[in-house]
C-alpha positions as CSV (number, residue, x, y, z in Angstrom):
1,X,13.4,-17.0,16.6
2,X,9.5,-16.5,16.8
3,X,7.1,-18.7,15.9
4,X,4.7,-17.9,13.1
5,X,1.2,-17.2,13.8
6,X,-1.3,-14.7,13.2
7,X,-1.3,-11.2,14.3
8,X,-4.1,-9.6,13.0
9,X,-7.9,-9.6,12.8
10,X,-10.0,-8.8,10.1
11,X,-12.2,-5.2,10.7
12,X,-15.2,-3.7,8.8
13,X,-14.7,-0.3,6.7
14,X,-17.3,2.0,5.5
15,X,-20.7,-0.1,4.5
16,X,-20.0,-2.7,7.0
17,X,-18.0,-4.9,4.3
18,X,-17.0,-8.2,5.2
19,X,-14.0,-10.3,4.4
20,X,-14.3,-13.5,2.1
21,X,-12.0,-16.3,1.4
22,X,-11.6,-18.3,-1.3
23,X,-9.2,-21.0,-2.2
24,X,-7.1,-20.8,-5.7
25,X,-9.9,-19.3,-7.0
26,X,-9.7,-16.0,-9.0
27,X,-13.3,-14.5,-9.3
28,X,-13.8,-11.1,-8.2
29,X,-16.6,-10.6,-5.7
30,X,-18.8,-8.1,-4.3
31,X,-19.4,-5.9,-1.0
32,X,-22.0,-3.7,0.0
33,X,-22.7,-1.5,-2.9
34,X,-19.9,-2.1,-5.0
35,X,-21.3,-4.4,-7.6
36,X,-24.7,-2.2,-8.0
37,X,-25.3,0.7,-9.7
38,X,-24.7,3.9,-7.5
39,X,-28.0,6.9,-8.1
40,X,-26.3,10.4,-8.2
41,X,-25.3,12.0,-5.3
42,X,-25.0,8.6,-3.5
43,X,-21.3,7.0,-2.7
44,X,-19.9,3.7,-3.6
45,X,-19.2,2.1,-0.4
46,X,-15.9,0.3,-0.5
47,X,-12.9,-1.1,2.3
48,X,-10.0,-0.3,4.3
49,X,-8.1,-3.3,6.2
50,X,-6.3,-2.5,9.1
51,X,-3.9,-4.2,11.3
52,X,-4.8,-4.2,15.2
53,X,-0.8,-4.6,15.7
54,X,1.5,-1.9,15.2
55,X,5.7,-2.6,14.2
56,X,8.1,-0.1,14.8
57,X,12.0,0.0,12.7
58,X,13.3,-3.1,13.1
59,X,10.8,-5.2,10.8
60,X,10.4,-6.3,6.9
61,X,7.2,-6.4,5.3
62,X,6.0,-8.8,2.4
63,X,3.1,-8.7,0.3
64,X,2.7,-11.0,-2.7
65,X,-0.2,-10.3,-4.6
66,X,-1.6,-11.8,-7.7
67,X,-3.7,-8.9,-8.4
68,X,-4.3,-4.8,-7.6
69,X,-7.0,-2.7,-8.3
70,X,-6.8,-0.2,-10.9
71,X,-9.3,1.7,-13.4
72,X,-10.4,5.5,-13.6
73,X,-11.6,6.7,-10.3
74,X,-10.0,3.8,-8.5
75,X,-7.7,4.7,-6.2
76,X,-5.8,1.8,-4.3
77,X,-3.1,1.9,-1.7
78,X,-1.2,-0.3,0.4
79,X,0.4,1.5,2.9
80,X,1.5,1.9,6.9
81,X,0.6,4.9,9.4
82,X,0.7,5.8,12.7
83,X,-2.0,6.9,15.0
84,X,-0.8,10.2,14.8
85,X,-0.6,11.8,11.3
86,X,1.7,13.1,9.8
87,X,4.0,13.7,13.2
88,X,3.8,10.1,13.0
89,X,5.0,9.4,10.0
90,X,3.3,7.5,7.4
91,X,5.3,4.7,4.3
92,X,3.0,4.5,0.9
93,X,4.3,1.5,-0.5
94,X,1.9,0.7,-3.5
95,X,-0.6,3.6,-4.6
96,X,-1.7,4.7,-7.7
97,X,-5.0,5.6,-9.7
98,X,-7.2,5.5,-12.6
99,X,-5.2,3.9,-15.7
100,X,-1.6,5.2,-14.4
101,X,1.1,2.6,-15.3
102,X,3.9,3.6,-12.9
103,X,3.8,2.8,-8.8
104,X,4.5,5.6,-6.5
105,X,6.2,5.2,-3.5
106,X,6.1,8.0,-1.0
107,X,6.8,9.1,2.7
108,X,5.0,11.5,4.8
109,X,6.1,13.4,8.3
110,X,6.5,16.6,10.3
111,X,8.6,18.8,8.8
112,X,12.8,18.0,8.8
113,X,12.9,14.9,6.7
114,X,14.3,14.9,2.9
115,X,15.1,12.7,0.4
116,X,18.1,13.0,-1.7
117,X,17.2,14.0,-5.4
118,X,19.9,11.3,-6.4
119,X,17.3,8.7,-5.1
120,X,20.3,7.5,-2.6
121,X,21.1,4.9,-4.7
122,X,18.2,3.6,-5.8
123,X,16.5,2.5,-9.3
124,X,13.8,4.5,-9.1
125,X,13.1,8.5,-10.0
126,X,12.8,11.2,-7.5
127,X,9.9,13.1,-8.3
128,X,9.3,15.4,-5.2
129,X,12.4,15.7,-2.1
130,X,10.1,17.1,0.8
131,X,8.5,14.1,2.8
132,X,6.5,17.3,4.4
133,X,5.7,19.1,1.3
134,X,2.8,21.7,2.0
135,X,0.3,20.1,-0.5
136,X,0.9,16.8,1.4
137,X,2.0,15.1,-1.7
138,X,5.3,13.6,0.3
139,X,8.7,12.7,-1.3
140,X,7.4,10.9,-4.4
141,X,9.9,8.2,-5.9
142,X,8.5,6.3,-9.5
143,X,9.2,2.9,-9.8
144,X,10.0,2.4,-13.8
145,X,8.6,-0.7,-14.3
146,X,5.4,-0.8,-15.9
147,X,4.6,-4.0,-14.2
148,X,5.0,-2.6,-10.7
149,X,0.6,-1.3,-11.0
150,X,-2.0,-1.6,-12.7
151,X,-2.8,-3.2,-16.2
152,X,1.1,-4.5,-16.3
153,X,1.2,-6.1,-13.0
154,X,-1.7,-7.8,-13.3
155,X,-0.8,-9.2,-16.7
156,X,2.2,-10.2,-15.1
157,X,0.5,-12.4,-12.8
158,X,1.0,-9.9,-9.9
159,X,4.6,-9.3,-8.1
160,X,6.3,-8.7,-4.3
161,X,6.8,-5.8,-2.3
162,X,9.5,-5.5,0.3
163,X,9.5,-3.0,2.7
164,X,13.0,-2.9,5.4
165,X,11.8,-0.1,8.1
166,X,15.1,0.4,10.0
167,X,17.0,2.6,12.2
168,X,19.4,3.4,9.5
169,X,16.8,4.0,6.5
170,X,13.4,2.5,4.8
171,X,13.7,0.6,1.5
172,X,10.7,-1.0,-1.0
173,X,12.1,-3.5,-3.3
174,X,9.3,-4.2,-6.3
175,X,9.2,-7.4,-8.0
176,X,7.2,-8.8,-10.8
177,X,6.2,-12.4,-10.7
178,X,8.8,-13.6,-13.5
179,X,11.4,-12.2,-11.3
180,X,10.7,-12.8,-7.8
181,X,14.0,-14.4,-6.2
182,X,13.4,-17.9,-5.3
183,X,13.8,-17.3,-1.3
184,X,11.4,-14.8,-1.1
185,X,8.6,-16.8,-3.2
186,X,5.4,-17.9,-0.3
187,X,6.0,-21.4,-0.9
188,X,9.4,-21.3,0.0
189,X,8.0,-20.6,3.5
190,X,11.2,-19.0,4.4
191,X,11.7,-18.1,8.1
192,X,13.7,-15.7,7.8
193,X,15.3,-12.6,5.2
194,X,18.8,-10.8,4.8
195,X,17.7,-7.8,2.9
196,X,21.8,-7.0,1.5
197,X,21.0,-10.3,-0.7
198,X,17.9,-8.3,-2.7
199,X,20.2,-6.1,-4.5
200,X,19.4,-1.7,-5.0
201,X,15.7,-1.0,-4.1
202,X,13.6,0.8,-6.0
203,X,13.3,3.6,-3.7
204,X,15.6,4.1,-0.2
205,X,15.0,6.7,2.4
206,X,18.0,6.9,4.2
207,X,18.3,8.1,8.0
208,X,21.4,10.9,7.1
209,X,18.4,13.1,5.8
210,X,15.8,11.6,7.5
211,X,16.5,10.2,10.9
212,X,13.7,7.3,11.2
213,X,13.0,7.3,14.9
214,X,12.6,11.4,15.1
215,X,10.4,11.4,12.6
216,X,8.3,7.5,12.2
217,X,6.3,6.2,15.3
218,X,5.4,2.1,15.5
219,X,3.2,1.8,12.2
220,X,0.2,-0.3,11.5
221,X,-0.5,-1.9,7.7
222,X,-3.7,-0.4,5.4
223,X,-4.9,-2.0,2.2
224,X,-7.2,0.1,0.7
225,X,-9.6,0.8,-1.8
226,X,-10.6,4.3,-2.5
227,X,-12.6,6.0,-5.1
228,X,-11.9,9.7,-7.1
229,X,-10.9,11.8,-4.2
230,X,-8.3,14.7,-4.8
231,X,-5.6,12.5,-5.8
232,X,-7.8,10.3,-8.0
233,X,-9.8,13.9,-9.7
234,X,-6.2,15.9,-10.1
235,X,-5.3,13.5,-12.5
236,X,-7.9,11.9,-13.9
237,X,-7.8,13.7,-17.0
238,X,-4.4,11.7,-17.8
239,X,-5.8,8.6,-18.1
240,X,-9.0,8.4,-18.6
241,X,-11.5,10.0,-20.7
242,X,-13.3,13.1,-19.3
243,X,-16.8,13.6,-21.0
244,X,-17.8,16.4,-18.4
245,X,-16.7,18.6,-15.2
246,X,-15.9,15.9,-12.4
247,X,-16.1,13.2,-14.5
248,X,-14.4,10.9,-11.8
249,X,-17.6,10.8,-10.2
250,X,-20.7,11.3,-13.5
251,X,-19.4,8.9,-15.3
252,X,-17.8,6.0,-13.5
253,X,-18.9,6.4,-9.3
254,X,-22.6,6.6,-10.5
255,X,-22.2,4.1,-13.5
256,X,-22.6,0.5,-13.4
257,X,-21.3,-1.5,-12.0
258,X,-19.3,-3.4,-14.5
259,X,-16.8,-0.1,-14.2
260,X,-15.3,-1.9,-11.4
261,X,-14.3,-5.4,-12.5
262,X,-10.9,-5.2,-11.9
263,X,-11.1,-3.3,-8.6
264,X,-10.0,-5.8,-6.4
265,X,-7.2,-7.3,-4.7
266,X,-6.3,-10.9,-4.9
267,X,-3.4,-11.6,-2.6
268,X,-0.9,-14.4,-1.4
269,X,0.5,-13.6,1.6
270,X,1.5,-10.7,3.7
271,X,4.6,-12.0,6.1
272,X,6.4,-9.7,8.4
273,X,9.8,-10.6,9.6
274,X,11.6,-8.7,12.3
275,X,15.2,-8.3,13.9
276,X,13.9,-9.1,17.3
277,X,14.4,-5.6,18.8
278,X,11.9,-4.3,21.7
279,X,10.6,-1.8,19.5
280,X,9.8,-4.1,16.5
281,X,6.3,-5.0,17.4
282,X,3.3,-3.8,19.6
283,X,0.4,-5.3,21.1
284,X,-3.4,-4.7,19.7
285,X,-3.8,-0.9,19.2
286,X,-6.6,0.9,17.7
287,X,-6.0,1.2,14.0
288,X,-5.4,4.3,12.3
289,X,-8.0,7.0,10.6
290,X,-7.3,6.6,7.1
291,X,-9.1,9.9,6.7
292,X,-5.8,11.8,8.1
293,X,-3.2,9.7,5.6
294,X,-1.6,11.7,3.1
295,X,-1.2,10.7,-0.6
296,X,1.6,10.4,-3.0
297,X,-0.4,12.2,-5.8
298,X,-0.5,16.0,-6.5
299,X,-3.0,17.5,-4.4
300,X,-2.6,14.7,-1.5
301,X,-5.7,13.1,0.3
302,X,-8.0,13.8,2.9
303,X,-11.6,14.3,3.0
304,X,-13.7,14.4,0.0
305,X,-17.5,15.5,0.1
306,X,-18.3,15.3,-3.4
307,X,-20.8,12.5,-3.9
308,X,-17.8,10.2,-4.9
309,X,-16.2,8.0,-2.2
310,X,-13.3,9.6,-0.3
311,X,-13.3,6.6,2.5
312,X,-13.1,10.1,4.7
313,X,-10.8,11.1,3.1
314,X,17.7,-0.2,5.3
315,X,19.7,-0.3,3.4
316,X,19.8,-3.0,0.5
317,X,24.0,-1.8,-0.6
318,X,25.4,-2.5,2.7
319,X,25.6,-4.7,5.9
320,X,22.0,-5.7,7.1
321,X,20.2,-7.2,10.1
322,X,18.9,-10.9,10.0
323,X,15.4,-10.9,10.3
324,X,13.6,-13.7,11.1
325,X,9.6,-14.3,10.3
326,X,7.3,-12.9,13.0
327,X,4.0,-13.7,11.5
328,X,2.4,-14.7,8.6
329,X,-1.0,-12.1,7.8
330,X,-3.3,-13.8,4.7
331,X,-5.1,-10.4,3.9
332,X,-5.1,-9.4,7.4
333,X,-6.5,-11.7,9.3
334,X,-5.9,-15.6,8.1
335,X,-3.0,-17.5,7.5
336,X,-3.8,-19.1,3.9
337,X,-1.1,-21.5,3.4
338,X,-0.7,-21.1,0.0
339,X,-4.5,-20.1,-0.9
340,X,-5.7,-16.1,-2.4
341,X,-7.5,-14.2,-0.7
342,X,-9.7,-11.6,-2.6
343,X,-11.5,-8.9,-1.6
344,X,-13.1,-6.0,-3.7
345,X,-15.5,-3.2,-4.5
């Protein structure tokens, strides 16, 4: 059994952002640049949290969050990665953009990991089987809820991820607020999870076509924020209205700044449980370039350099491990007991 505490320190992105927090309070706030208006040619500044600690298989991960950004050219991702990418290995959890109503879920590696186009079980549709597909787009699985991002979610009152990194497989489970089981609710302050209780995931990687430890190194967390970029511009056209040619960046990175009112996060807790195994946790590490992370969107992500902001660019049917609460992470860096946390553009 491990004692909670906290594992992670809060770091600056691009503009030198800080971190604020606020107690049950739901106002967005600013950063940097991201509540002015942007001149052409300029970039939006905007944030990407990192933990210092790295966890290896043998550890769940759970975000509650009241609130996600979304809007055209907003690009938001919650995600894990290695140091090395993508012979690493890298698990998109939540990422989406613009006005899309859907959550993608996605893996990336070296070439020799699949996922099955039957999903393996899962509730969720298979929308791309290579996890090294050459337009690093990953093996894509949609989450059919409409409450799982965006405009839904939020409405909602927000929802739970819960990510099982395992030995045998990796599984998200995705639930909205109304139906968030009590045991797994923050103020339940549960010490500790049994993932065969939570029922089919929404999307489940299993290790017989993807064996975790070849192919996923110790992983640290990223919440991000990003702006257009090649996933955000490939689709932008479906929806959100396109006046002119890179319209991503015309008429919303350069606009006011009341385009980004709802780009923010507001989050509960993140709390990471683990099966007590040596390779479930690492000590402070440099985190990861979020420049070299992939994307679950056509087209991928990487570097952008138009004037836009590119920020640089187990199993849940059978027997499972009892994993007990390792730490408690309040938007990376503060346990919060209960209170938000918000940060934004």
């Amino acid at each position: 059994m491990y004692e909670d505490e906290t594992r992670a320190a809060p770091e600056t992105g691009p503009g030198s952002v800080s971190i604020r927090f606020f107690g049950f309070s739901a106002i967005p706030v600013c950063f940097a640049k991201g509540c002015t208006a942007v001149p052409f040619n300029d970039k939006r500044f905007s944030v990407s949290i990192n933990t210092t600690e790295t966890y290896g298989p043998g550890n769940v991960f759970v975000l509650d969050a009241i609130h996600i950004p979304f809007g055209c050219s907003v690009w938001p991702a919650y995600w894990t990665a290695a140091r090395v990418w993508p012979t690493g290995g890298e698990i998109d959890i939540m990422e989406q953009t613009n006005r899309a109503t859907n959550n993608q879920m996605a893996l990336h590696t070296k070439t020799g990991c699949t996922l099955q186009q039957d999903g393996a079980g899962a509730t969720g549709t298979v929308l791309s089987t290579d996890c090294a597909s050459p337009d690093n787009s990953g093996c894509i699985v949609r989450d059919p809820s409409t409450a799982s991002y965006g405009a839904g979610f939020n409405s909602a009152g927000g929802g739970m991820w819960v990510t099982e990194f395992a030995t045998t497989g990796i599984s998200i489970w995705f639930y909205s607020r109304p139906d968030i089981p009590a045991t797994l609710q923050s103020s339940a302050n549960s010490t500790s999870i049994d993932t065969a209780t939570l029922g089919a995931p929404v999307a489940h990687y299993p290790s017989t076509s993807c064996d975790i430890p070849t192919f996923f190194q110790e992983q640290a967390i990223v919440l991000d924020i990003s702006l257009c970029g090649v996933f955000g511009r490939a689709v932008f056209n479906d929806t959100c209205p396109a006046t002119k040619d890179n319209a991503c960046y015309l008429d919303w990175v350069i606009g006011p700044a009341a385009n980004y009112t709802e780009a923010y996060f507001e989050i509960v807790s993140l709390r990471i449980f683990n099966d007590g195994s040596a390779n479930s946790f690492s000590g402070p590490v440099t985190a990861p370039d979020a420049s070299t992370g992939g994307s679950s969107g056509n087209g991928g992500s990487g570097g952008d350099t138009s004037g836009d902001n590119g920020l640089g660019g187990g199993n849940g049917t059978g027997a499972a491990p009892q994993y007990v609460r390792a730490s408690v992470v309040g938007a990376f860096g503060a346990v919060l007991l209960g209170a938000a946390a918000l940060w934004a553009l």
